[in-house]
mmCIF entry with sequence, helices, sheets and N, C-alpha, C, O atoms, coordinates in Angstrom:
data_MODEL
# 
_entry.id   MODEL 
# 
_entity.id                         1 
_entity.type                       polymer 
_entity.pdbx_number_of_molecules   1 
# 
_entity_poly.entity_id                      1 
_entity_poly.type                           'polypeptide(L)' 
_entity_poly.nstd_linkage                   no 
_entity_poly.nstd_monomer                   no 
_entity_poly.pdbx_seq_one_letter_code       
;(UNK)(UNK)(UNK)(UNK)(UNK)(UNK)(UNK)(UNK)(UNK)(UNK)(UNK)(UNK)(UNK)(UNK)(UNK)(UNK)
(UNK)(UNK)(UNK)(UNK)(UNK)(UNK)(UNK)(UNK)(UNK)(UNK)(UNK)(UNK)(UNK)(UNK)(UNK)(UNK)
(UNK)(UNK)(UNK)(UNK)(UNK)(UNK)(UNK)(UNK)(UNK)(UNK)(UNK)(UNK)(UNK)(UNK)(UNK)(UNK)
(UNK)(UNK)(UNK)(UNK)(UNK)(UNK)(UNK)
;
_entity_poly.pdbx_seq_one_letter_code_can   XXXXXXXXXXXXXXXXXXXXXXXXXXXXXXXXXXXXXXXXXXXXXXXXXXXXXXX 
_entity_poly.pdbx_strand_id                 A 
# 
loop_
_entity_poly_seq.entity_id 
_entity_poly_seq.num 
_entity_poly_seq.mon_id 
_entity_poly_seq.hetero 
1 1  UNK n 
1 2  UNK n 
1 3  UNK n 
1 4  UNK n 
1 5  UNK n 
1 6  UNK n 
1 7  UNK n 
1 8  UNK n 
1 9  UNK n 
1 10 UNK n 
1 11 UNK n 
1 12 UNK n 
1 13 UNK n 
1 14 UNK n 
1 15 UNK n 
1 16 UNK n 
1 17 UNK n 
1 18 UNK n 
1 19 UNK n 
1 20 UNK n 
1 21 UNK n 
1 22 UNK n 
1 23 UNK n 
1 24 UNK n 
1 25 UNK n 
1 26 UNK n 
1 27 UNK n 
1 28 UNK n 
1 29 UNK n 
1 30 UNK n 
1 31 UNK n 
1 32 UNK n 
1 33 UNK n 
1 34 UNK n 
1 35 UNK n 
1 36 UNK n 
1 37 UNK n 
1 38 UNK n 
1 39 UNK n 
1 40 UNK n 
1 41 UNK n 
1 42 UNK n 
1 43 UNK n 
1 44 UNK n 
1 45 UNK n 
1 46 UNK n 
1 47 UNK n 
1 48 UNK n 
1 49 UNK n 
1 50 UNK n 
1 51 UNK n 
1 52 UNK n 
1 53 UNK n 
1 54 UNK n 
1 55 UNK n 
# 
_struct_asym.id          A 
_struct_asym.entity_id   1 
# 
loop_
_struct_sheet.id 
_struct_sheet.type 
_struct_sheet.number_strands 
_struct_sheet.details 
AA1 ? 2 ? 
AA2 ? 2 ? 
# 
loop_
_struct_sheet_order.sheet_id 
_struct_sheet_order.range_id_1 
_struct_sheet_order.range_id_2 
_struct_sheet_order.offset 
_struct_sheet_order.sense 
AA1 1 2 ? parallel      
AA2 1 2 ? anti-parallel 
# 
loop_
_struct_sheet_range.sheet_id 
_struct_sheet_range.id 
_struct_sheet_range.beg_label_comp_id 
_struct_sheet_range.beg_label_asym_id 
_struct_sheet_range.beg_label_seq_id 
_struct_sheet_range.pdbx_beg_PDB_ins_code 
_struct_sheet_range.end_label_comp_id 
_struct_sheet_range.end_label_asym_id 
_struct_sheet_range.end_label_seq_id 
_struct_sheet_range.pdbx_end_PDB_ins_code 
_struct_sheet_range.beg_auth_comp_id 
_struct_sheet_range.beg_auth_asym_id 
_struct_sheet_range.beg_auth_seq_id 
_struct_sheet_range.end_auth_comp_id 
_struct_sheet_range.end_auth_asym_id 
_struct_sheet_range.end_auth_seq_id 
AA1 1 UNK A 7  ? UNK A 9  ? UNK A 7  UNK A 9  
AA1 2 UNK A 19 ? UNK A 21 ? UNK A 19 UNK A 21 
AA2 1 UNK A 34 ? UNK A 39 ? UNK A 34 UNK A 39 
AA2 2 UNK A 45 ? UNK A 51 ? UNK A 45 UNK A 51 
# 
loop_
_atom_site.group_PDB 
_atom_site.id 
_atom_site.type_symbol 
_atom_site.label_atom_id 
_atom_site.label_alt_id 
_atom_site.label_comp_id 
_atom_site.label_asym_id 
_atom_site.label_entity_id 
_atom_site.label_seq_id 
_atom_site.pdbx_PDB_ins_code 
_atom_site.Cartn_x 
_atom_site.Cartn_y 
_atom_site.Cartn_z 
_atom_site.occupancy 
_atom_site.B_iso_or_equiv 
_atom_site.pdbx_formal_charge 
_atom_site.auth_seq_id 
_atom_site.auth_comp_id 
_atom_site.auth_asym_id 
_atom_site.auth_atom_id 
_atom_site.pdbx_PDB_model_num 
ATOM 1   N N  . UNK A 1 1  ? 107.115 110.544 104.917 1.00 0.00 ? 1  UNK A N  1 
ATOM 2   C CA . UNK A 1 1  ? 107.251 111.987 104.757 1.00 0.00 ? 1  UNK A CA 1 
ATOM 3   C C  . UNK A 1 1  ? 106.510 112.437 103.500 1.00 0.00 ? 1  UNK A C  1 
ATOM 4   O O  . UNK A 1 1  ? 106.412 111.670 102.543 1.00 0.00 ? 1  UNK A O  1 
ATOM 5   N N  . UNK A 1 2  ? 105.997 113.640 103.483 1.00 0.00 ? 2  UNK A N  1 
ATOM 6   C CA . UNK A 1 2  ? 105.340 114.136 102.268 1.00 0.00 ? 2  UNK A CA 1 
ATOM 7   C C  . UNK A 1 2  ? 106.276 114.067 101.073 1.00 0.00 ? 2  UNK A C  1 
ATOM 8   O O  . UNK A 1 2  ? 107.466 114.365 101.179 1.00 0.00 ? 2  UNK A O  1 
ATOM 9   N N  . UNK A 1 3  ? 105.726 113.674 99.943  1.00 0.00 ? 3  UNK A N  1 
ATOM 10  C CA . UNK A 1 3  ? 106.459 113.570 98.668  1.00 0.00 ? 3  UNK A CA 1 
ATOM 11  C C  . UNK A 1 3  ? 107.587 112.558 98.684  1.00 0.00 ? 3  UNK A C  1 
ATOM 12  O O  . UNK A 1 3  ? 108.452 112.586 97.808  1.00 0.00 ? 3  UNK A O  1 
ATOM 13  N N  . UNK A 1 4  ? 107.598 111.680 99.645  1.00 0.00 ? 4  UNK A N  1 
ATOM 14  C CA . UNK A 1 4  ? 108.605 110.625 99.688  1.00 0.00 ? 4  UNK A CA 1 
ATOM 15  C C  . UNK A 1 4  ? 108.254 109.544 98.685  1.00 0.00 ? 4  UNK A C  1 
ATOM 16  O O  . UNK A 1 4  ? 107.097 109.418 98.283  1.00 0.00 ? 4  UNK A O  1 
ATOM 17  N N  . UNK A 1 5  ? 109.224 108.780 98.286  1.00 0.00 ? 5  UNK A N  1 
ATOM 18  C CA . UNK A 1 5  ? 109.019 107.673 97.359  1.00 0.00 ? 5  UNK A CA 1 
ATOM 19  C C  . UNK A 1 5  ? 109.354 106.375 98.065  1.00 0.00 ? 5  UNK A C  1 
ATOM 20  O O  . UNK A 1 5  ? 110.369 106.269 98.752  1.00 0.00 ? 5  UNK A O  1 
ATOM 21  N N  . UNK A 1 6  ? 108.486 105.388 97.888  1.00 0.00 ? 6  UNK A N  1 
ATOM 22  C CA . UNK A 1 6  ? 108.741 104.062 98.441  1.00 0.00 ? 6  UNK A CA 1 
ATOM 23  C C  . UNK A 1 6  ? 108.328 103.033 97.393  1.00 0.00 ? 6  UNK A C  1 
ATOM 24  O O  . UNK A 1 6  ? 107.325 103.206 96.700  1.00 0.00 ? 6  UNK A O  1 
ATOM 25  N N  . UNK A 1 7  ? 109.100 101.974 97.287  1.00 0.00 ? 7  UNK A N  1 
ATOM 26  C CA . UNK A 1 7  ? 108.777 100.894 96.357  1.00 0.00 ? 7  UNK A CA 1 
ATOM 27  C C  . UNK A 1 7  ? 108.303 99.699  97.173  1.00 0.00 ? 7  UNK A C  1 
ATOM 28  O O  . UNK A 1 7  ? 108.933 99.307  98.155  1.00 0.00 ? 7  UNK A O  1 
ATOM 29  N N  . UNK A 1 8  ? 107.181 99.130  96.745  1.00 0.00 ? 8  UNK A N  1 
ATOM 30  C CA . UNK A 1 8  ? 106.616 97.961  97.398  1.00 0.00 ? 8  UNK A CA 1 
ATOM 31  C C  . UNK A 1 8  ? 106.893 96.746  96.519  1.00 0.00 ? 8  UNK A C  1 
ATOM 32  O O  . UNK A 1 8  ? 106.538 96.735  95.340  1.00 0.00 ? 8  UNK A O  1 
ATOM 33  N N  . UNK A 1 9  ? 107.515 95.740  97.081  1.00 0.00 ? 9  UNK A N  1 
ATOM 34  C CA . UNK A 1 9  ? 107.863 94.524  96.352  1.00 0.00 ? 9  UNK A CA 1 
ATOM 35  C C  . UNK A 1 9  ? 107.048 93.362  96.914  1.00 0.00 ? 9  UNK A C  1 
ATOM 36  O O  . UNK A 1 9  ? 106.896 93.246  98.130  1.00 0.00 ? 9  UNK A O  1 
ATOM 37  N N  . UNK A 1 10 ? 106.531 92.515  96.054  1.00 0.00 ? 10 UNK A N  1 
ATOM 38  C CA . UNK A 1 10 ? 105.757 91.373  96.529  1.00 0.00 ? 10 UNK A CA 1 
ATOM 39  C C  . UNK A 1 10 ? 106.654 90.210  96.934  1.00 0.00 ? 10 UNK A C  1 
ATOM 40  O O  . UNK A 1 10 ? 106.224 89.347  97.699  1.00 0.00 ? 10 UNK A O  1 
ATOM 41  N N  . UNK A 1 11 ? 107.866 90.167  96.450  1.00 0.00 ? 11 UNK A N  1 
ATOM 42  C CA . UNK A 1 11 ? 108.770 89.066  96.741  1.00 0.00 ? 11 UNK A CA 1 
ATOM 43  C C  . UNK A 1 11 ? 109.488 89.217  98.069  1.00 0.00 ? 11 UNK A C  1 
ATOM 44  O O  . UNK A 1 11 ? 109.103 90.022  98.917  1.00 0.00 ? 11 UNK A O  1 
ATOM 45  N N  . UNK A 1 12 ? 110.535 88.429  98.231  1.00 0.00 ? 12 UNK A N  1 
ATOM 46  C CA . UNK A 1 12 ? 111.318 88.433  99.462  1.00 0.00 ? 12 UNK A CA 1 
ATOM 47  C C  . UNK A 1 12 ? 112.445 89.441  99.380  1.00 0.00 ? 12 UNK A C  1 
ATOM 48  O O  . UNK A 1 12 ? 112.973 89.707  98.300  1.00 0.00 ? 12 UNK A O  1 
ATOM 49  N N  . UNK A 1 13 ? 112.810 89.999  100.511 1.00 0.00 ? 13 UNK A N  1 
ATOM 50  C CA . UNK A 1 13 ? 113.913 90.935  100.573 1.00 0.00 ? 13 UNK A CA 1 
ATOM 51  C C  . UNK A 1 13 ? 113.996 91.582  101.935 1.00 0.00 ? 13 UNK A C  1 
ATOM 52  O O  . UNK A 1 13 ? 113.229 91.266  102.844 1.00 0.00 ? 13 UNK A O  1 
ATOM 53  N N  . UNK A 1 14 ? 114.931 92.485  102.058 1.00 0.00 ? 14 UNK A N  1 
ATOM 54  C CA . UNK A 1 14 ? 115.147 93.182  103.320 1.00 0.00 ? 14 UNK A CA 1 
ATOM 55  C C  . UNK A 1 14 ? 114.570 94.589  103.218 1.00 0.00 ? 14 UNK A C  1 
ATOM 56  O O  . UNK A 1 14 ? 114.928 95.344  102.314 1.00 0.00 ? 14 UNK A O  1 
ATOM 57  N N  . UNK A 1 15 ? 113.679 94.944  104.142 1.00 0.00 ? 15 UNK A N  1 
ATOM 58  C CA . UNK A 1 15 ? 113.081 96.280  104.142 1.00 0.00 ? 15 UNK A CA 1 
ATOM 59  C C  . UNK A 1 15 ? 114.137 97.351  104.403 1.00 0.00 ? 15 UNK A C  1 
ATOM 60  O O  . UNK A 1 15 ? 115.040 97.178  105.222 1.00 0.00 ? 15 UNK A O  1 
ATOM 61  N N  . UNK A 1 16 ? 113.994 98.462  103.682 1.00 0.00 ? 16 UNK A N  1 
ATOM 62  C CA . UNK A 1 16 ? 114.841 99.634  103.894 1.00 0.00 ? 16 UNK A CA 1 
ATOM 63  C C  . UNK A 1 16 ? 113.929 100.851 103.998 1.00 0.00 ? 16 UNK A C  1 
ATOM 64  O O  . UNK A 1 16 ? 112.706 100.708 104.018 1.00 0.00 ? 16 UNK A O  1 
ATOM 65  N N  . UNK A 1 17 ? 114.504 102.033 104.063 1.00 0.00 ? 17 UNK A N  1 
ATOM 66  C CA . UNK A 1 17 ? 113.703 103.256 104.118 1.00 0.00 ? 17 UNK A CA 1 
ATOM 67  C C  . UNK A 1 17 ? 112.935 103.495 102.832 1.00 0.00 ? 17 UNK A C  1 
ATOM 68  O O  . UNK A 1 17 ? 111.904 104.166 102.846 1.00 0.00 ? 17 UNK A O  1 
ATOM 69  N N  . UNK A 1 18 ? 113.422 102.956 101.715 1.00 0.00 ? 18 UNK A N  1 
ATOM 70  C CA . UNK A 1 18 ? 112.804 103.227 100.418 1.00 0.00 ? 18 UNK A CA 1 
ATOM 71  C C  . UNK A 1 18 ? 112.197 101.996 99.749  1.00 0.00 ? 18 UNK A C  1 
ATOM 72  O O  . UNK A 1 18 ? 111.556 102.121 98.706  1.00 0.00 ? 18 UNK A O  1 
ATOM 73  N N  . UNK A 1 19 ? 112.385 100.819 100.322 1.00 0.00 ? 19 UNK A N  1 
ATOM 74  C CA . UNK A 1 19 ? 111.867 99.583  99.746  1.00 0.00 ? 19 UNK A CA 1 
ATOM 75  C C  . UNK A 1 19 ? 111.257 98.715  100.836 1.00 0.00 ? 19 UNK A C  1 
ATOM 76  O O  . UNK A 1 19 ? 111.894 98.436  101.851 1.00 0.00 ? 19 UNK A O  1 
ATOM 77  N N  . UNK A 1 20 ? 110.004 98.285  100.614 1.00 0.00 ? 20 UNK A N  1 
ATOM 78  C CA . UNK A 1 20 ? 109.334 97.374  101.543 1.00 0.00 ? 20 UNK A CA 1 
ATOM 79  C C  . UNK A 1 20 ? 108.984 96.091  100.805 1.00 0.00 ? 20 UNK A C  1 
ATOM 80  O O  . UNK A 1 20 ? 108.524 96.126  99.664  1.00 0.00 ? 20 UNK A O  1 
ATOM 81  N N  . UNK A 1 21 ? 109.205 94.962  101.464 1.00 0.00 ? 21 UNK A N  1 
ATOM 82  C CA . UNK A 1 21 ? 108.960 93.660  100.859 1.00 0.00 ? 21 UNK A CA 1 
ATOM 83  C C  . UNK A 1 21 ? 107.815 92.963  101.581 1.00 0.00 ? 21 UNK A C  1 
ATOM 84  O O  . UNK A 1 21 ? 107.766 92.949  102.811 1.00 0.00 ? 21 UNK A O  1 
ATOM 85  N N  . UNK A 1 22 ? 106.885 92.378  100.803 1.00 0.00 ? 22 UNK A N  1 
ATOM 86  C CA . UNK A 1 22 ? 105.746 91.664  101.370 1.00 0.00 ? 22 UNK A CA 1 
ATOM 87  C C  . UNK A 1 22 ? 106.083 90.211  101.697 1.00 0.00 ? 22 UNK A C  1 
ATOM 88  O O  . UNK A 1 22 ? 105.308 89.533  102.373 1.00 0.00 ? 22 UNK A O  1 
ATOM 89  N N  . UNK A 1 23 ? 107.227 89.729  101.225 1.00 0.00 ? 23 UNK A N  1 
ATOM 90  C CA . UNK A 1 23 ? 107.680 88.355  101.474 1.00 0.00 ? 23 UNK A CA 1 
ATOM 91  C C  . UNK A 1 23 ? 106.653 87.312  101.047 1.00 0.00 ? 23 UNK A C  1 
ATOM 92  O O  . UNK A 1 23 ? 106.419 86.335  101.760 1.00 0.00 ? 23 UNK A O  1 
ATOM 93  N N  . UNK A 1 24 ? 106.045 87.520  99.890  1.00 0.00 ? 24 UNK A N  1 
ATOM 94  C CA . UNK A 1 24 ? 105.083 86.567  99.334  1.00 0.00 ? 24 UNK A CA 1 
ATOM 95  C C  . UNK A 1 24 ? 105.788 85.641  98.357  1.00 0.00 ? 24 UNK A C  1 
ATOM 96  O O  . UNK A 1 24 ? 106.746 86.031  97.689  1.00 0.00 ? 24 UNK A O  1 
ATOM 97  N N  . UNK A 1 25 ? 105.306 84.423  98.285  1.00 0.00 ? 25 UNK A N  1 
ATOM 98  C CA . UNK A 1 25 ? 105.865 83.450  97.341  1.00 0.00 ? 25 UNK A CA 1 
ATOM 99  C C  . UNK A 1 25 ? 105.016 83.318  96.088  1.00 0.00 ? 25 UNK A C  1 
ATOM 100 O O  . UNK A 1 25 ? 105.505 82.868  95.051  1.00 0.00 ? 25 UNK A O  1 
ATOM 101 N N  . UNK A 1 26 ? 103.739 83.708  96.175  1.00 0.00 ? 26 UNK A N  1 
ATOM 102 C CA . UNK A 1 26 ? 102.820 83.562  95.057  1.00 0.00 ? 26 UNK A CA 1 
ATOM 103 C C  . UNK A 1 26 ? 102.570 84.906  94.379  1.00 0.00 ? 26 UNK A C  1 
ATOM 104 O O  . UNK A 1 26 ? 102.779 85.963  94.974  1.00 0.00 ? 26 UNK A O  1 
ATOM 105 N N  . UNK A 1 27 ? 102.119 84.848  93.122  1.00 0.00 ? 27 UNK A N  1 
ATOM 106 C CA . UNK A 1 27 ? 101.781 86.060  92.393  1.00 0.00 ? 27 UNK A CA 1 
ATOM 107 C C  . UNK A 1 27 ? 100.599 86.765  93.045  1.00 0.00 ? 27 UNK A C  1 
ATOM 108 O O  . UNK A 1 27 ? 99.672  86.118  93.532  1.00 0.00 ? 27 UNK A O  1 
ATOM 109 N N  . UNK A 1 28 ? 100.635 88.073  93.052  1.00 0.00 ? 28 UNK A N  1 
ATOM 110 C CA . UNK A 1 28 ? 99.590  88.881  93.664  1.00 0.00 ? 28 UNK A CA 1 
ATOM 111 C C  . UNK A 1 28 ? 98.853  89.709  92.618  1.00 0.00 ? 28 UNK A C  1 
ATOM 112 O O  . UNK A 1 28 ? 97.638  89.885  92.707  1.00 0.00 ? 28 UNK A O  1 
ATOM 113 N N  . UNK A 1 29 ? 99.570  90.209  91.646  1.00 0.00 ? 29 UNK A N  1 
ATOM 114 C CA . UNK A 1 29 ? 99.020  91.163  90.687  1.00 0.00 ? 29 UNK A CA 1 
ATOM 115 C C  . UNK A 1 29 ? 98.457  90.480  89.464  1.00 0.00 ? 29 UNK A C  1 
ATOM 116 O O  . UNK A 1 29 ? 98.983  89.465  89.007  1.00 0.00 ? 29 UNK A O  1 
ATOM 117 N N  . UNK A 1 30 ? 97.392  91.035  88.941  1.00 0.00 ? 30 UNK A N  1 
ATOM 118 C CA . UNK A 1 30 ? 96.804  90.620  87.678  1.00 0.00 ? 30 UNK A CA 1 
ATOM 119 C C  . UNK A 1 30 ? 97.491  91.432  86.587  1.00 0.00 ? 30 UNK A C  1 
ATOM 120 O O  . UNK A 1 30 ? 97.489  92.661  86.651  1.00 0.00 ? 30 UNK A O  1 
ATOM 121 N N  . UNK A 1 31 ? 98.064  90.794  85.612  1.00 0.00 ? 31 UNK A N  1 
ATOM 122 C CA . UNK A 1 31 ? 98.797  91.503  84.566  1.00 0.00 ? 31 UNK A CA 1 
ATOM 123 C C  . UNK A 1 31 ? 97.899  92.303  83.636  1.00 0.00 ? 31 UNK A C  1 
ATOM 124 O O  . UNK A 1 31 ? 98.377  93.208  82.952  1.00 0.00 ? 31 UNK A O  1 
ATOM 125 N N  . UNK A 1 32 ? 96.597  91.988  83.595  1.00 0.00 ? 32 UNK A N  1 
ATOM 126 C CA . UNK A 1 32 ? 95.679  92.697  82.706  1.00 0.00 ? 32 UNK A CA 1 
ATOM 127 C C  . UNK A 1 32 ? 95.108  93.958  83.341  1.00 0.00 ? 32 UNK A C  1 
ATOM 128 O O  . UNK A 1 32 ? 94.998  94.990  82.679  1.00 0.00 ? 32 UNK A O  1 
ATOM 129 N N  . UNK A 1 33 ? 94.749  93.886  84.598  1.00 0.00 ? 33 UNK A N  1 
ATOM 130 C CA . UNK A 1 33 ? 94.216  95.050  85.310  1.00 0.00 ? 33 UNK A CA 1 
ATOM 131 C C  . UNK A 1 33 ? 94.235  94.758  86.804  1.00 0.00 ? 33 UNK A C  1 
ATOM 132 O O  . UNK A 1 33 ? 94.066  93.615  87.231  1.00 0.00 ? 33 UNK A O  1 
ATOM 133 N N  . UNK A 1 34 ? 94.440  95.799  87.581  1.00 0.00 ? 34 UNK A N  1 
ATOM 134 C CA . UNK A 1 34 ? 94.463  95.639  89.027  1.00 0.00 ? 34 UNK A CA 1 
ATOM 135 C C  . UNK A 1 34 ? 94.530  97.016  89.668  1.00 0.00 ? 34 UNK A C  1 
ATOM 136 O O  . UNK A 1 34 ? 94.701  98.021  88.978  1.00 0.00 ? 34 UNK A O  1 
ATOM 137 N N  . UNK A 1 35 ? 94.398  97.060  90.971  1.00 0.00 ? 35 UNK A N  1 
ATOM 138 C CA . UNK A 1 35 ? 94.553  98.305  91.724  1.00 0.00 ? 35 UNK A CA 1 
ATOM 139 C C  . UNK A 1 35 ? 95.379  98.013  92.969  1.00 0.00 ? 35 UNK A C  1 
ATOM 140 O O  . UNK A 1 35 ? 95.096  97.067  93.704  1.00 0.00 ? 35 UNK A O  1 
ATOM 141 N N  . UNK A 1 36 ? 96.394  98.826  93.198  1.00 0.00 ? 36 UNK A N  1 
ATOM 142 C CA . UNK A 1 36 ? 97.207  98.743  94.413  1.00 0.00 ? 36 UNK A CA 1 
ATOM 143 C C  . UNK A 1 36 ? 96.812  99.912  95.309  1.00 0.00 ? 36 UNK A C  1 
ATOM 144 O O  . UNK A 1 36 ? 96.697  101.045 94.844  1.00 0.00 ? 36 UNK A O  1 
ATOM 145 N N  . UNK A 1 37 ? 96.607  99.636  96.584  1.00 0.00 ? 37 UNK A N  1 
ATOM 146 C CA . UNK A 1 37 ? 96.255  100.673 97.541  1.00 0.00 ? 37 UNK A CA 1 
ATOM 147 C C  . UNK A 1 37 ? 97.279  100.664 98.666  1.00 0.00 ? 37 UNK A C  1 
ATOM 148 O O  . UNK A 1 37 ? 97.512  99.630  99.292  1.00 0.00 ? 37 UNK A O  1 
ATOM 149 N N  . UNK A 1 38 ? 97.886  101.807 98.920  1.00 0.00 ? 38 UNK A N  1 
ATOM 150 C CA . UNK A 1 38 ? 98.851  101.961 99.999  1.00 0.00 ? 38 UNK A CA 1 
ATOM 151 C C  . UNK A 1 38 ? 98.136  102.606 101.179 1.00 0.00 ? 38 UNK A C  1 
ATOM 152 O O  . UNK A 1 38 ? 97.540  103.674 101.046 1.00 0.00 ? 38 UNK A O  1 
ATOM 153 N N  . UNK A 1 39 ? 98.201  101.944 102.340 1.00 0.00 ? 39 UNK A N  1 
ATOM 154 C CA . UNK A 1 39 ? 97.543  102.462 103.547 1.00 0.00 ? 39 UNK A CA 1 
ATOM 155 C C  . UNK A 1 39 ? 98.581  102.685 104.648 1.00 0.00 ? 39 UNK A C  1 
ATOM 156 O O  . UNK A 1 39 ? 99.600  101.998 104.714 1.00 0.00 ? 39 UNK A O  1 
ATOM 157 N N  . UNK A 1 40 ? 98.296  103.655 105.502 1.00 0.00 ? 40 UNK A N  1 
ATOM 158 C CA . UNK A 1 40 ? 99.198  103.900 106.628 1.00 0.00 ? 40 UNK A CA 1 
ATOM 159 C C  . UNK A 1 40 ? 98.893  102.935 107.766 1.00 0.00 ? 40 UNK A C  1 
ATOM 160 O O  . UNK A 1 40 ? 98.029  102.069 107.634 1.00 0.00 ? 40 UNK A O  1 
ATOM 161 N N  . UNK A 1 41 ? 99.596  103.083 108.876 1.00 0.00 ? 41 UNK A N  1 
ATOM 162 C CA . UNK A 1 41 ? 99.427  102.144 109.982 1.00 0.00 ? 41 UNK A CA 1 
ATOM 163 C C  . UNK A 1 41 ? 98.077  102.253 110.675 1.00 0.00 ? 41 UNK A C  1 
ATOM 164 O O  . UNK A 1 41 ? 97.752  101.418 111.519 1.00 0.00 ? 41 UNK A O  1 
ATOM 165 N N  . UNK A 1 42 ? 97.286  103.264 110.337 1.00 0.00 ? 42 UNK A N  1 
ATOM 166 C CA . UNK A 1 42 ? 95.933  103.406 110.877 1.00 0.00 ? 42 UNK A CA 1 
ATOM 167 C C  . UNK A 1 42 ? 94.869  102.963 109.885 1.00 0.00 ? 42 UNK A C  1 
ATOM 168 O O  . UNK A 1 42 ? 93.675  103.089 110.155 1.00 0.00 ? 42 UNK A O  1 
ATOM 169 N N  . UNK A 1 43 ? 95.298  102.441 108.729 1.00 0.00 ? 43 UNK A N  1 
ATOM 170 C CA . UNK A 1 43 ? 94.363  101.952 107.732 1.00 0.00 ? 43 UNK A CA 1 
ATOM 171 C C  . UNK A 1 43 ? 93.837  103.005 106.778 1.00 0.00 ? 43 UNK A C  1 
ATOM 172 O O  . UNK A 1 43 ? 92.954  102.721 105.969 1.00 0.00 ? 43 UNK A O  1 
ATOM 173 N N  . UNK A 1 44 ? 94.364  104.216 106.861 1.00 0.00 ? 44 UNK A N  1 
ATOM 174 C CA . UNK A 1 44 ? 93.921  105.284 105.967 1.00 0.00 ? 44 UNK A CA 1 
ATOM 175 C C  . UNK A 1 44 ? 94.636  105.176 104.621 1.00 0.00 ? 44 UNK A C  1 
ATOM 176 O O  . UNK A 1 44 ? 95.833  104.893 104.566 1.00 0.00 ? 44 UNK A O  1 
ATOM 177 N N  . UNK A 1 45 ? 93.902  105.403 103.548 1.00 0.00 ? 45 UNK A N  1 
ATOM 178 C CA . UNK A 1 45 ? 94.480  105.340 102.213 1.00 0.00 ? 45 UNK A CA 1 
ATOM 179 C C  . UNK A 1 45 ? 95.439  106.500 102.007 1.00 0.00 ? 45 UNK A C  1 
ATOM 180 O O  . UNK A 1 45 ? 95.088  107.662 102.216 1.00 0.00 ? 45 UNK A O  1 
ATOM 181 N N  . UNK A 1 46 ? 96.656  106.165 101.592 1.00 0.00 ? 46 UNK A N  1 
ATOM 182 C CA . UNK A 1 46 ? 97.684  107.151 101.303 1.00 0.00 ? 46 UNK A CA 1 
ATOM 183 C C  . UNK A 1 46 ? 97.751  107.400 99.805  1.00 0.00 ? 46 UNK A C  1 
ATOM 184 O O  . UNK A 1 46 ? 97.881  108.541 99.362  1.00 0.00 ? 46 UNK A O  1 
ATOM 185 N N  . UNK A 1 47 ? 97.661  106.319 99.020  1.00 0.00 ? 47 UNK A N  1 
ATOM 186 C CA . UNK A 1 47 ? 97.758  106.442 97.564  1.00 0.00 ? 47 UNK A CA 1 
ATOM 187 C C  . UNK A 1 47 ? 97.172  105.187 96.927  1.00 0.00 ? 47 UNK A C  1 
ATOM 188 O O  . UNK A 1 47 ? 97.132  104.125 97.549  1.00 0.00 ? 47 UNK A O  1 
ATOM 189 N N  . UNK A 1 48 ? 96.722  105.317 95.693  1.00 0.00 ? 48 UNK A N  1 
ATOM 190 C CA . UNK A 1 48 ? 96.271  104.171 94.908  1.00 0.00 ? 48 UNK A CA 1 
ATOM 191 C C  . UNK A 1 48 ? 96.810  104.291 93.488  1.00 0.00 ? 48 UNK A C  1 
ATOM 192 O O  . UNK A 1 48 ? 97.067  105.388 92.992  1.00 0.00 ? 48 UNK A O  1 
ATOM 193 N N  . UNK A 1 49 ? 96.969  103.164 92.862  1.00 0.00 ? 49 UNK A N  1 
ATOM 194 C CA . UNK A 1 49 ? 97.395  103.118 91.457  1.00 0.00 ? 49 UNK A CA 1 
ATOM 195 C C  . UNK A 1 49 ? 96.641  101.997 90.787  1.00 0.00 ? 49 UNK A C  1 
ATOM 196 O O  . UNK A 1 49 ? 96.636  100.869 91.279  1.00 0.00 ? 49 UNK A O  1 
ATOM 197 N N  . UNK A 1 50 ? 95.994  102.294 89.655  1.00 0.00 ? 50 UNK A N  1 
ATOM 198 C CA . UNK A 1 50 ? 95.245  101.293 88.904  1.00 0.00 ? 50 UNK A CA 1 
ATOM 199 C C  . UNK A 1 50 ? 95.802  101.214 87.486  1.00 0.00 ? 50 UNK A C  1 
ATOM 200 O O  . UNK A 1 50 ? 96.350  102.185 86.964  1.00 0.00 ? 50 UNK A O  1 
ATOM 201 N N  . UNK A 1 51 ? 95.653  100.045 86.877  1.00 0.00 ? 51 UNK A N  1 
ATOM 202 C CA . UNK A 1 51 ? 96.061  99.869  85.490  1.00 0.00 ? 51 UNK A CA 1 
ATOM 203 C C  . UNK A 1 51 ? 95.140  98.868  84.836  1.00 0.00 ? 51 UNK A C  1 
ATOM 204 O O  . UNK A 1 51 ? 94.467  98.087  85.508  1.00 0.00 ? 51 UNK A O  1 
ATOM 205 N N  . UNK A 1 52 ? 95.117  98.899  83.522  1.00 0.00 ? 52 UNK A N  1 
ATOM 206 C CA . UNK A 1 52 ? 94.309  97.958  82.760  1.00 0.00 ? 52 UNK A CA 1 
ATOM 207 C C  . UNK A 1 52 ? 92.895  98.427  82.539  1.00 0.00 ? 52 UNK A C  1 
ATOM 208 O O  . UNK A 1 52 ? 92.594  99.615  82.658  1.00 0.00 ? 52 UNK A O  1 
ATOM 209 N N  . UNK A 1 53 ? 92.028  97.490  82.217  1.00 0.00 ? 53 UNK A N  1 
ATOM 210 C CA . UNK A 1 53 ? 90.642  97.786  81.814  1.00 0.00 ? 53 UNK A CA 1 
ATOM 211 C C  . UNK A 1 53 ? 89.741  98.217  82.941  1.00 0.00 ? 53 UNK A C  1 
ATOM 212 O O  . UNK A 1 53 ? 88.801  98.970  82.690  1.00 0.00 ? 53 UNK A O  1 
ATOM 213 N N  . UNK A 1 54 ? 89.966  97.787  84.174  1.00 0.00 ? 54 UNK A N  1 
ATOM 214 C CA . UNK A 1 54 ? 89.039  98.037  85.277  1.00 0.00 ? 54 UNK A CA 1 
ATOM 215 C C  . UNK A 1 54 ? 89.371  99.287  86.084  1.00 0.00 ? 54 UNK A C  1 
ATOM 216 O O  . UNK A 1 54 ? 89.108  99.304  87.287  1.00 0.00 ? 54 UNK A O  1 
ATOM 217 N N  . UNK A 1 55 ? 89.910  100.287 85.510  1.00 0.00 ? 55 UNK A N  1 
ATOM 218 C CA . UNK A 1 55 ? 90.304  101.489 86.240  1.00 0.00 ? 55 UNK A CA 1 
ATOM 219 C C  . UNK A 1 55 ? 89.152  102.201 86.851  1.00 0.00 ? 55 UNK A C  1 
ATOM 220 O O  . UNK A 1 55 ? 89.336  103.233 87.498  1.00 0.00 ? 55 UNK A O  1 
# 
């Protein structure tokens, strides 16, 4: 929904309306810099967030 909030977790857990889990066992994010891209079920970019030096 527009203006909805969802949290994406890389670890294990149970998906809910507000939290989605990728069920990964290994680290995914670079602590120095990285970019997360959220896409819908058609592959369209919904949102991105970058941090660190490579913004």
């Amino acid at each position: 929904a527009p203006r909805a909030t969802i949290r994406i977790h890389t670890g294990n857990g149970r998906d809910t309306r507000t939290d989605l889990f990728q069920d990964r066992r290994d680290y995914v994010w670079d602590n120095n810099s990285d970019t997360a891209t959220l896409r819908d079920d058609r592959g369209r970019t919904v949102d991105t967030e970058s941090w660190g030096r490579r913004r």
